[in-house]
mmCIF file of the N, C-alpha and C atoms, coordinates in Angstrom:
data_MODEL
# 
_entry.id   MODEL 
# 
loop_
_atom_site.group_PDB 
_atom_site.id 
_atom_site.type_symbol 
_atom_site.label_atom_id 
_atom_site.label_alt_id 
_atom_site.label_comp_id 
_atom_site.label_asym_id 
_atom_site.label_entity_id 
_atom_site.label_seq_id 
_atom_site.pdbx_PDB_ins_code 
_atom_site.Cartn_x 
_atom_site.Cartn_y 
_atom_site.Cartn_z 
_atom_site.occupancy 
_atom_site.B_iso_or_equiv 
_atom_site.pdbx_formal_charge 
_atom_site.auth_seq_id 
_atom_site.auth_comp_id 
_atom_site.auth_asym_id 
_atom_site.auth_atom_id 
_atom_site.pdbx_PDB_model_num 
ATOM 1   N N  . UNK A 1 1  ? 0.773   -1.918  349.950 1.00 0.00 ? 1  UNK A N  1 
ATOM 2   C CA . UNK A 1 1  ? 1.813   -2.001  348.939 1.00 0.00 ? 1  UNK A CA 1 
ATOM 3   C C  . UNK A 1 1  ? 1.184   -1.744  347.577 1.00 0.00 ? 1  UNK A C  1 
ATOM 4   N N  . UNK A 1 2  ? 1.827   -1.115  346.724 1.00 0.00 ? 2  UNK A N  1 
ATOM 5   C CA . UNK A 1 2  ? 1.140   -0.750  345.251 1.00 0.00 ? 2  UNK A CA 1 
ATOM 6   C C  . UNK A 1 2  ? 1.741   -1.880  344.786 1.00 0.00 ? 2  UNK A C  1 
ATOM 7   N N  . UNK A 1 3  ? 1.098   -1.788  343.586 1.00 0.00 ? 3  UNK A N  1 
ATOM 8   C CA . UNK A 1 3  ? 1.149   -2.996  342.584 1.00 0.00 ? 3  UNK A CA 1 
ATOM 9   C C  . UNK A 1 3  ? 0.904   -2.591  341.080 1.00 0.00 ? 3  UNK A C  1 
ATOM 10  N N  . UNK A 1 4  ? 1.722   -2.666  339.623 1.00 0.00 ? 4  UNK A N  1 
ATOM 11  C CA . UNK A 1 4  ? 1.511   -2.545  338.560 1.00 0.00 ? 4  UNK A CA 1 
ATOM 12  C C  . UNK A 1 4  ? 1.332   -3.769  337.826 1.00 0.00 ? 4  UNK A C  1 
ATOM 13  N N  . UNK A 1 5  ? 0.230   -3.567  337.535 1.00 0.00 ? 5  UNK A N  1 
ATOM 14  C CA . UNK A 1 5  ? -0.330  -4.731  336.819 1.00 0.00 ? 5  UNK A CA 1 
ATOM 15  C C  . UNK A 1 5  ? -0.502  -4.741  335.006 1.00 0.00 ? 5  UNK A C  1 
ATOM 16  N N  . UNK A 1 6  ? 0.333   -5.724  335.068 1.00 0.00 ? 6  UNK A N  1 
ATOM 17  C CA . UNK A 1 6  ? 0.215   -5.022  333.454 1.00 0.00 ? 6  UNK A CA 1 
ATOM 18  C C  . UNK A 1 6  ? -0.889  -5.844  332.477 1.00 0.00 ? 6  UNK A C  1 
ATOM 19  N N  . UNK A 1 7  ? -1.948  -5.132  331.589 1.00 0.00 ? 7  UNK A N  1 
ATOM 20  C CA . UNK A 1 7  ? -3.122  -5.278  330.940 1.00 0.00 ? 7  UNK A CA 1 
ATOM 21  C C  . UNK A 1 7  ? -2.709  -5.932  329.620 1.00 0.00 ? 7  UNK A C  1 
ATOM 22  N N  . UNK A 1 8  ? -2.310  -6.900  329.092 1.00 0.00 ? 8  UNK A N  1 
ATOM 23  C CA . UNK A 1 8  ? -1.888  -6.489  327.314 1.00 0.00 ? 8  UNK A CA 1 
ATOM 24  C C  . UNK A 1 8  ? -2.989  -6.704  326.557 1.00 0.00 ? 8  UNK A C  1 
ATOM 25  N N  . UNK A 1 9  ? -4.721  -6.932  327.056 1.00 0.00 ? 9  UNK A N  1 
ATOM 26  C CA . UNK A 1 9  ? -5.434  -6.786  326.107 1.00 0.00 ? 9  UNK A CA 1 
ATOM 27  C C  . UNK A 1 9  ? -6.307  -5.775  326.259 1.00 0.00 ? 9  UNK A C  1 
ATOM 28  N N  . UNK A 1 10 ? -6.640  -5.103  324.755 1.00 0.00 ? 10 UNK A N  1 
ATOM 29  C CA . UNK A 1 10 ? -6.946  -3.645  324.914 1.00 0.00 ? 10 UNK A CA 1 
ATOM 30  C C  . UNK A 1 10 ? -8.799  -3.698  324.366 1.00 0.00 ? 10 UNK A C  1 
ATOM 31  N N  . UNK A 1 11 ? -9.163  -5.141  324.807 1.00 0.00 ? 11 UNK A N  1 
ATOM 32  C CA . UNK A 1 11 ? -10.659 -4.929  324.500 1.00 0.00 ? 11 UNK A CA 1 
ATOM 33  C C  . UNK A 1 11 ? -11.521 -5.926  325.614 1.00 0.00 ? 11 UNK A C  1 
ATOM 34  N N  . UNK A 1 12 ? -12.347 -5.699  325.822 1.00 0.00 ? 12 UNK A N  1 
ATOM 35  C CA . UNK A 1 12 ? -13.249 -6.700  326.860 1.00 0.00 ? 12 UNK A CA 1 
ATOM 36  C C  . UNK A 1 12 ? -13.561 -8.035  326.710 1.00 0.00 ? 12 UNK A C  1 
ATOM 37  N N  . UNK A 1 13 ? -13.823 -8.665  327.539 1.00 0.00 ? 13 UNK A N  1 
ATOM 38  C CA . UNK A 1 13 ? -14.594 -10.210 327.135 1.00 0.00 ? 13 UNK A CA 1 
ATOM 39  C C  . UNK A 1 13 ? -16.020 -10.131 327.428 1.00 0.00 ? 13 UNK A C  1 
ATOM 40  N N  . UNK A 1 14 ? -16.416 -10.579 325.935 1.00 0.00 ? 14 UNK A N  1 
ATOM 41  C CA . UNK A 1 14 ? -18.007 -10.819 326.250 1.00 0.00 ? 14 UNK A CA 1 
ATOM 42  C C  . UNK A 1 14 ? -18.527 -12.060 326.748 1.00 0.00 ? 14 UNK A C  1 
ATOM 43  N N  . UNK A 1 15 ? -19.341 -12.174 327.540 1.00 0.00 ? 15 UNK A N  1 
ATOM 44  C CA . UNK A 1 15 ? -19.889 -13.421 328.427 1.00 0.00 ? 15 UNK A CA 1 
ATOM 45  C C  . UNK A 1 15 ? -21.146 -13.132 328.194 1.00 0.00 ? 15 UNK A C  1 
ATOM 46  N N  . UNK A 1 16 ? -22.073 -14.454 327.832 1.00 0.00 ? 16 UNK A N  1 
ATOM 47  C CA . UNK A 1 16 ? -23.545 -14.279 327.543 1.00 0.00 ? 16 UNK A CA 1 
ATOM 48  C C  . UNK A 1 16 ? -23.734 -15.359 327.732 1.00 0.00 ? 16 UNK A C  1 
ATOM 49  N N  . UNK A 1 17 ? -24.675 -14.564 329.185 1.00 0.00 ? 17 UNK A N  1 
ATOM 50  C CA . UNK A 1 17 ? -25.151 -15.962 330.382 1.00 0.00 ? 17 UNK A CA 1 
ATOM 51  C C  . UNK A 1 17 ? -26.310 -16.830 329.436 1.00 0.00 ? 17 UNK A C  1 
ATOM 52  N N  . UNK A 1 18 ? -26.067 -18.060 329.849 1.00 0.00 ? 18 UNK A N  1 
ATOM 53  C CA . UNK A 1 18 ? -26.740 -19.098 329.139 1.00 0.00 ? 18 UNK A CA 1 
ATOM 54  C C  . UNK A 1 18 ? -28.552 -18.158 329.364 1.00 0.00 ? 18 UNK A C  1 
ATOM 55  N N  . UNK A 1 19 ? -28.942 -18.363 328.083 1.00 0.00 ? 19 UNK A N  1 
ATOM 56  C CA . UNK A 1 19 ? -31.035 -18.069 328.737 1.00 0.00 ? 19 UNK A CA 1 
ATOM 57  C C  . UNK A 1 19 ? -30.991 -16.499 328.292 1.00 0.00 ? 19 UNK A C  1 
ATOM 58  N N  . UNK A 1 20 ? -29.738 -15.752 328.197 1.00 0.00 ? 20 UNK A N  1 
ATOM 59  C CA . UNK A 1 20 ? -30.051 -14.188 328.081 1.00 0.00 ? 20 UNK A CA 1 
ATOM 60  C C  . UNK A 1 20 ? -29.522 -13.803 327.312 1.00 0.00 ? 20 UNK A C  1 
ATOM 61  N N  . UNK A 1 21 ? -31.080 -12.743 326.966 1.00 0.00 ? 21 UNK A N  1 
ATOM 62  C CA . UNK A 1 21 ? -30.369 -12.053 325.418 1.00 0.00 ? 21 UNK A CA 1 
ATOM 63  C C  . UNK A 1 21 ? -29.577 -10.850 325.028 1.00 0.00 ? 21 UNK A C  1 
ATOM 64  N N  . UNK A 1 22 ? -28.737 -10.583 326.280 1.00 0.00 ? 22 UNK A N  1 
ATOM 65  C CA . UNK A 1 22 ? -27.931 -9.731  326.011 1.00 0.00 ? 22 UNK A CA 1 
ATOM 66  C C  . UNK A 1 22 ? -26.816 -10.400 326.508 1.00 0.00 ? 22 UNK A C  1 
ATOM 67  N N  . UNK A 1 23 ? -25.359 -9.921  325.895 1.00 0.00 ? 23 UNK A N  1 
ATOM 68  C CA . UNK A 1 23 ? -23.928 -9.946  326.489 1.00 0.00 ? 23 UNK A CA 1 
ATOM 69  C C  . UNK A 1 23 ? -23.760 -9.161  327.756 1.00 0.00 ? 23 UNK A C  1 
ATOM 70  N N  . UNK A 1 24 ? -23.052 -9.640  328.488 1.00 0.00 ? 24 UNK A N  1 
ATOM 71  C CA . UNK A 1 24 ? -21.992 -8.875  329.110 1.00 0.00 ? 24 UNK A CA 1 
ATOM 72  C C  . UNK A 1 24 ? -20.696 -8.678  329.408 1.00 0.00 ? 24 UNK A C  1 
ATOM 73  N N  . UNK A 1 25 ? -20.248 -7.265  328.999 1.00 0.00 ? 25 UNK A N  1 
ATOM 74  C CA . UNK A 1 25 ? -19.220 -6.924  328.810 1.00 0.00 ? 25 UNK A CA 1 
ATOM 75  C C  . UNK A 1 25 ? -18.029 -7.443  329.805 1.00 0.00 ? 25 UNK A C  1 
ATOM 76  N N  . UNK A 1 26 ? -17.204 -7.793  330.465 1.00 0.00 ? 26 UNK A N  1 
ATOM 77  C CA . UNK A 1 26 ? -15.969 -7.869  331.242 1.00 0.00 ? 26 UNK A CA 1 
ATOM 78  C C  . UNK A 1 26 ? -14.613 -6.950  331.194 1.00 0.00 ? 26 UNK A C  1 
ATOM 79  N N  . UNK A 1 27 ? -14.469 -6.086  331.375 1.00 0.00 ? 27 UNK A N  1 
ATOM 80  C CA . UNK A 1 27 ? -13.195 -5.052  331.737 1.00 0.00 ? 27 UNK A CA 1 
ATOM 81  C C  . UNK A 1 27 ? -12.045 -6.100  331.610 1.00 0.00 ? 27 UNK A C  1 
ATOM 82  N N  . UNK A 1 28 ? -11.340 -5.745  330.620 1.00 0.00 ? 28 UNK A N  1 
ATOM 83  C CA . UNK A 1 28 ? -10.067 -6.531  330.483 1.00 0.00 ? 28 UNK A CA 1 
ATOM 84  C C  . UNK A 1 28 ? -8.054  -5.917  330.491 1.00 0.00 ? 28 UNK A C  1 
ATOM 85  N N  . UNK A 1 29 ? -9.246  -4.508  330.230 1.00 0.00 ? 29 UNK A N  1 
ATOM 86  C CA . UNK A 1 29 ? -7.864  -3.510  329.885 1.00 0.00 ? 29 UNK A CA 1 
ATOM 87  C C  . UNK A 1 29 ? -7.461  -3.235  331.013 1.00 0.00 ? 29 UNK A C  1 
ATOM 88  N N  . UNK A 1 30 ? -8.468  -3.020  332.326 1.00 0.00 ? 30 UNK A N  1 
ATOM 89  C CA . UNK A 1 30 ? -7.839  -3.023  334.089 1.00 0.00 ? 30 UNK A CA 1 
ATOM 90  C C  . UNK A 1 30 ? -8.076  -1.320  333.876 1.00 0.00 ? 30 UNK A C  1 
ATOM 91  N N  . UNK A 1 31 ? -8.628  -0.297  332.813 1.00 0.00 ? 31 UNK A N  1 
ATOM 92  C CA . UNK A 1 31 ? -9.222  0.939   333.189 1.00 0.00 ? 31 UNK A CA 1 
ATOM 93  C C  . UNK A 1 31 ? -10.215 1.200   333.615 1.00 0.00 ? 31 UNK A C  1 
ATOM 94  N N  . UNK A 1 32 ? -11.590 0.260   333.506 1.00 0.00 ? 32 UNK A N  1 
ATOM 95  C CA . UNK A 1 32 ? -12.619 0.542   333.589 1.00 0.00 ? 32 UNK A CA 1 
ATOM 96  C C  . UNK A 1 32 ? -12.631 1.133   335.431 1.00 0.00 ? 32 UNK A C  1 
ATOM 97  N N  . UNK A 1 33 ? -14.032 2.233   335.289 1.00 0.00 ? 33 UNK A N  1 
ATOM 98  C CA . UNK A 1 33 ? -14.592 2.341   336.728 1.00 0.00 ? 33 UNK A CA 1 
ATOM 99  C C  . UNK A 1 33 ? -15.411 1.740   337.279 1.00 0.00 ? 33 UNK A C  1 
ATOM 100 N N  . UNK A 1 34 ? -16.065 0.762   336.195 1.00 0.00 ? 34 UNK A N  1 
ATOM 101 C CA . UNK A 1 34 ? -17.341 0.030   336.790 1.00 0.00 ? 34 UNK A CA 1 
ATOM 102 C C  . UNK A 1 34 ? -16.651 -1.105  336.418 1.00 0.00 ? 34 UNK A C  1 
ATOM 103 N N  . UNK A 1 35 ? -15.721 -1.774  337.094 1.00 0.00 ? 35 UNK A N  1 
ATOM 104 C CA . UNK A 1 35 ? -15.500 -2.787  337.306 1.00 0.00 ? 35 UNK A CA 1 
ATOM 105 C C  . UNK A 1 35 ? -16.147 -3.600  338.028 1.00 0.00 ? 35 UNK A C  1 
ATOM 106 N N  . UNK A 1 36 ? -16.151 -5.440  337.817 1.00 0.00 ? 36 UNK A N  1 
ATOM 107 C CA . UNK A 1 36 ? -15.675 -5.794  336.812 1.00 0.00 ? 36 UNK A CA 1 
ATOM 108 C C  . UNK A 1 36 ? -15.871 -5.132  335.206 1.00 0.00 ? 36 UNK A C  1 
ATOM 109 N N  . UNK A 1 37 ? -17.130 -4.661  335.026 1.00 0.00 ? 37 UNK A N  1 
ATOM 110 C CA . UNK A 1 37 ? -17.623 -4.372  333.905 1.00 0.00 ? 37 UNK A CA 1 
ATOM 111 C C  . UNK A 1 37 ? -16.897 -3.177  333.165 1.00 0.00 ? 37 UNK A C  1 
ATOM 112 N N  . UNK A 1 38 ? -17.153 -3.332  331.418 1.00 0.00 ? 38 UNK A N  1 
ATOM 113 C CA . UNK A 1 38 ? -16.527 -2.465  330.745 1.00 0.00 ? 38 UNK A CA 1 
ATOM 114 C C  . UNK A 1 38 ? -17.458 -1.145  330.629 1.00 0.00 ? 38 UNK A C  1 
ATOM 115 N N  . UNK A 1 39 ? -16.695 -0.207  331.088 1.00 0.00 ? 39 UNK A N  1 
ATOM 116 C CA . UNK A 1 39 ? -17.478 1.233   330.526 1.00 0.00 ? 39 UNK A CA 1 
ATOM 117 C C  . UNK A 1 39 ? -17.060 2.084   329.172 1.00 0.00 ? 39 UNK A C  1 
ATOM 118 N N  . UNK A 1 40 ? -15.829 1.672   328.282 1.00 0.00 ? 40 UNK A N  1 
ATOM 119 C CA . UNK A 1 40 ? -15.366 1.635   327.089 1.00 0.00 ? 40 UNK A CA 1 
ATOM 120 C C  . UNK A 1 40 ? -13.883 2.513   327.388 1.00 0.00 ? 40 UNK A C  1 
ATOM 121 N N  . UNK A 1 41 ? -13.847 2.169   328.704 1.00 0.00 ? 41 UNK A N  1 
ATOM 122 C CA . UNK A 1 41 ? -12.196 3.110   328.773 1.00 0.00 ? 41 UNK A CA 1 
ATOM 123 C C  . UNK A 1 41 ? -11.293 2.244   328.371 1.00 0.00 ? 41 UNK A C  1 
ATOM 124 N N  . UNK A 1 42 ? -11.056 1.140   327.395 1.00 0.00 ? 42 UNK A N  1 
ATOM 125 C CA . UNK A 1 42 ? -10.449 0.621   326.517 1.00 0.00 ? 42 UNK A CA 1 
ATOM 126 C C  . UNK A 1 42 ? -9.979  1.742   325.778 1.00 0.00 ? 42 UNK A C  1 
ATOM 127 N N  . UNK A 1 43 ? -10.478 2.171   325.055 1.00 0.00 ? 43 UNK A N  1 
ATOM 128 C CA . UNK A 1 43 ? -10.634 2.683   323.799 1.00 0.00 ? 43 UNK A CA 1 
ATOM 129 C C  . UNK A 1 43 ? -9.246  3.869   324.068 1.00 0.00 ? 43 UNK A C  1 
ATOM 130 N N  . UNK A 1 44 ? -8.937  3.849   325.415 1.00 0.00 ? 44 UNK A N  1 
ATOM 131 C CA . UNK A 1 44 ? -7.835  5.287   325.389 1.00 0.00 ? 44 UNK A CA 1 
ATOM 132 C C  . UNK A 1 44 ? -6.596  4.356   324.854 1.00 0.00 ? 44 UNK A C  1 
ATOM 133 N N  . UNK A 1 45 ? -6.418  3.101   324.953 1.00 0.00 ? 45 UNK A N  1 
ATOM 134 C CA . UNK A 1 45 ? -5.496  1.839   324.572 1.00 0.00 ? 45 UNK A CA 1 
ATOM 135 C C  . UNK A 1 45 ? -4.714  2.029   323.159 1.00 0.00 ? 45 UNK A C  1 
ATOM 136 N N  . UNK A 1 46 ? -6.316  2.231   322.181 1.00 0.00 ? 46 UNK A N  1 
ATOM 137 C CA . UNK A 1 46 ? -6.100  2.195   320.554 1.00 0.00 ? 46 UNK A CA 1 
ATOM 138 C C  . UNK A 1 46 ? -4.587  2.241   319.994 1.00 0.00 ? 46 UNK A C  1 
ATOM 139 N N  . UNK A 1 47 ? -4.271  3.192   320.484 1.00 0.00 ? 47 UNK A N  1 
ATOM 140 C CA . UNK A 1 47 ? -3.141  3.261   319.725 1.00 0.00 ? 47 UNK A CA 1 
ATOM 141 C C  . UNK A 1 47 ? -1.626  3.130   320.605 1.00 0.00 ? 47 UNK A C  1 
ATOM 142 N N  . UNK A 1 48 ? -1.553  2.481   321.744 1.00 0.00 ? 48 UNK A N  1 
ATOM 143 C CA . UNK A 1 48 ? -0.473  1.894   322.058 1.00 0.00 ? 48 UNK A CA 1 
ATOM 144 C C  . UNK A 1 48 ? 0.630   0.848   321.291 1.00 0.00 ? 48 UNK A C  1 
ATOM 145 N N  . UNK A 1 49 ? 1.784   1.036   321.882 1.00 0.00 ? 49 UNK A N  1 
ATOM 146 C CA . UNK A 1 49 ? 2.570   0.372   320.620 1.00 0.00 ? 49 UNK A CA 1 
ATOM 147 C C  . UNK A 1 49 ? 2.816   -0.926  321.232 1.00 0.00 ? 49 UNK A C  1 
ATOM 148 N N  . UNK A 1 50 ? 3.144   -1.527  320.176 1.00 0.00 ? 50 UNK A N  1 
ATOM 149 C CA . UNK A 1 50 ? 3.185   -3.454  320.607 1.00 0.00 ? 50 UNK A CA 1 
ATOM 150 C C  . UNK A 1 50 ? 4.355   -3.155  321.727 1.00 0.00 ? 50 UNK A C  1 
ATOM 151 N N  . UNK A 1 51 ? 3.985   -4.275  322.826 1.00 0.00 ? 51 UNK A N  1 
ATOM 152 C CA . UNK A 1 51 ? 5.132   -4.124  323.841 1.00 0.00 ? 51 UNK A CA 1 
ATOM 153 C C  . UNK A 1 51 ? 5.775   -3.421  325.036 1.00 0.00 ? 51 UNK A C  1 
ATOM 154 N N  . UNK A 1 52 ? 4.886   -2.479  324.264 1.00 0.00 ? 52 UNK A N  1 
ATOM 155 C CA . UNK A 1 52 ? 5.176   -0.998  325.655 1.00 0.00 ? 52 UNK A CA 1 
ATOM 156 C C  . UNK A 1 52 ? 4.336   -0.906  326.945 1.00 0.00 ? 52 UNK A C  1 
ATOM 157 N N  . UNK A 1 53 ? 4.749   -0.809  327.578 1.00 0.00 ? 53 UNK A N  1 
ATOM 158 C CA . UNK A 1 53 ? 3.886   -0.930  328.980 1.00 0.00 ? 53 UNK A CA 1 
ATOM 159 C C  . UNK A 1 53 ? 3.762   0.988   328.990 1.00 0.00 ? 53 UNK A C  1 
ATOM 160 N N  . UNK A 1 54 ? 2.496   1.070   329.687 1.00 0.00 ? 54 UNK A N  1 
ATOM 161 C CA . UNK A 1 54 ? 2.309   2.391   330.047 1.00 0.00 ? 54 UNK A CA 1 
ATOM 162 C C  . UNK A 1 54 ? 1.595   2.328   331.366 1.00 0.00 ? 54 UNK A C  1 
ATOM 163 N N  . UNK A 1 55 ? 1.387   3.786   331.903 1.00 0.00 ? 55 UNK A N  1 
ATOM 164 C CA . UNK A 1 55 ? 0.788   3.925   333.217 1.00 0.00 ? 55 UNK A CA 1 
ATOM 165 C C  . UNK A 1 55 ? -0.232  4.680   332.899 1.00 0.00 ? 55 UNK A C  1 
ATOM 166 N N  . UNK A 1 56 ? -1.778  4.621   333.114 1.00 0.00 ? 56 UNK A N  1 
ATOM 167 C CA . UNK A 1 56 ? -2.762  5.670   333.072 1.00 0.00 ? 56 UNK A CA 1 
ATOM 168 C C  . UNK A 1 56 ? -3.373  6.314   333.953 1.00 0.00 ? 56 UNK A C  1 
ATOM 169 N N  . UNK A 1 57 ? -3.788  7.767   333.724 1.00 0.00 ? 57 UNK A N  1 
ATOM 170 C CA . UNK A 1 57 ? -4.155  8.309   334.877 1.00 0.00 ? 57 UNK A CA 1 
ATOM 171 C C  . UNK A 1 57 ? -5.092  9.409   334.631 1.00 0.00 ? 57 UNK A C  1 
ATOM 172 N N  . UNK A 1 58 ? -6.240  10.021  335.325 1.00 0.00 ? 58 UNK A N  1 
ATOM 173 C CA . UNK A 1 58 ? -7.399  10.846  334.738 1.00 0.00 ? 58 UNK A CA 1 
ATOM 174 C C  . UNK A 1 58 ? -6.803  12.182  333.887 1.00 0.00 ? 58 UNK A C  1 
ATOM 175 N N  . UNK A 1 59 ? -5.543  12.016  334.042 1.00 0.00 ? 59 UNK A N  1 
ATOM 176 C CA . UNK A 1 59 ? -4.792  13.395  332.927 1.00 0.00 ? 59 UNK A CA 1 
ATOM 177 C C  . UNK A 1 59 ? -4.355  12.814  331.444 1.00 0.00 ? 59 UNK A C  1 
ATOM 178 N N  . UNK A 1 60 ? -4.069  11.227  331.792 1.00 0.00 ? 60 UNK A N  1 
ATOM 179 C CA . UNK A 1 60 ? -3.718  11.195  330.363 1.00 0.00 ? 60 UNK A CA 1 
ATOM 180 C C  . UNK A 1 60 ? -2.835  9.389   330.901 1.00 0.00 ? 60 UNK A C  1 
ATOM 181 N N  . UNK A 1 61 ? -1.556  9.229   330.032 1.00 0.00 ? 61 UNK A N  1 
ATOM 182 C CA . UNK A 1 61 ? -0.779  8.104   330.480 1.00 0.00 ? 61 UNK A CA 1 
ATOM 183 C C  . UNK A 1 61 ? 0.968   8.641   329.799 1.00 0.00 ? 61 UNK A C  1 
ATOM 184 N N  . UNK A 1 62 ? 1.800   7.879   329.876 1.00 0.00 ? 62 UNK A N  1 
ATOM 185 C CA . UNK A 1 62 ? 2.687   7.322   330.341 1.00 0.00 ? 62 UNK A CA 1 
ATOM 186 C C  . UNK A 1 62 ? 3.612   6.170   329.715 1.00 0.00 ? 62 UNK A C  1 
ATOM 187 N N  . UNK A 1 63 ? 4.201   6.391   329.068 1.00 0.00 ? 63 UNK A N  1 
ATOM 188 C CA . UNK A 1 63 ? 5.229   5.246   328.770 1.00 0.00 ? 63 UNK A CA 1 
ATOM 189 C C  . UNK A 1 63 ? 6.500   4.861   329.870 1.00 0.00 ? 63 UNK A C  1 
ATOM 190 N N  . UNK A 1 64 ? 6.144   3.824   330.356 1.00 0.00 ? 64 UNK A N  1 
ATOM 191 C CA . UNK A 1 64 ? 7.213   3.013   331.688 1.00 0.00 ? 64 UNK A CA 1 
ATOM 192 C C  . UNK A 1 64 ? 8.489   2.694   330.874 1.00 0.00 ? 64 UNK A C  1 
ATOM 193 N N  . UNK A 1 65 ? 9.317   3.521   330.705 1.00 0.00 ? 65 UNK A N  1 
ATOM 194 C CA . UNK A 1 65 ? 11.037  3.047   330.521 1.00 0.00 ? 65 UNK A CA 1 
ATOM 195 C C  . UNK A 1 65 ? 11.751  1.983   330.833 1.00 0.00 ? 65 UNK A C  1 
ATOM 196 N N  . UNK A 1 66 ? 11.407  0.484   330.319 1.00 0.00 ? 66 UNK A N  1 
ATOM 197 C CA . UNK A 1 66 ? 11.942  -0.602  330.832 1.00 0.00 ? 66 UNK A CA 1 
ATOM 198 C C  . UNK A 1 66 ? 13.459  -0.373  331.573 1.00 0.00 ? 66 UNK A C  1 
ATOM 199 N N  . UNK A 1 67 ? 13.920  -1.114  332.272 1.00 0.00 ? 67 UNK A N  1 
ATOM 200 C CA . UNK A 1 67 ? 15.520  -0.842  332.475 1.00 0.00 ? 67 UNK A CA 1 
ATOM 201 C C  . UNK A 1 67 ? 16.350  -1.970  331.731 1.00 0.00 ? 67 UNK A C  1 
ATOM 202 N N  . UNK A 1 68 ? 15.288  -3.326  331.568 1.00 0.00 ? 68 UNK A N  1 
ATOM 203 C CA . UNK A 1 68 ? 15.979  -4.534  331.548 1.00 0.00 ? 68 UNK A CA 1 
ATOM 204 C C  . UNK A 1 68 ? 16.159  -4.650  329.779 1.00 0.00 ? 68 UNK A C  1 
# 
């Protein structure tokens, strides 16, 4: 069964394991390929409008036409 999951935040969570000196990133937007982790496919997000759900896909995305 498919499933649309909708993302509304358009930047990662950083987690920085206790002892280490680097962050790591967390995929939050639900584009990334190296999930969990962020590879910066956020960034296609930028300029979405408050509220709008869209669909993305390796050509581009999509504004979903609420009905309700």
């Amino acid at each position: 069964m498919s499933r649309l999951v909708r993302h509304d935040r358009n930047r990662p969570y950083e987690v920085r394991p206790e002892g280490a000196e680097k962050s790591i990133w967390i995929c939050a937007c639900g584009l990334s390929k190296n999930k969990p982790f962020c590879d910066g496919s956020h960034k296609r997000t930028r300029d979405e409008k408050e509220g709008a759900l869209y669909i993305y896909d390796d050509e581009g995305r999509i504004e979903v036409q609420s009905m309700y």
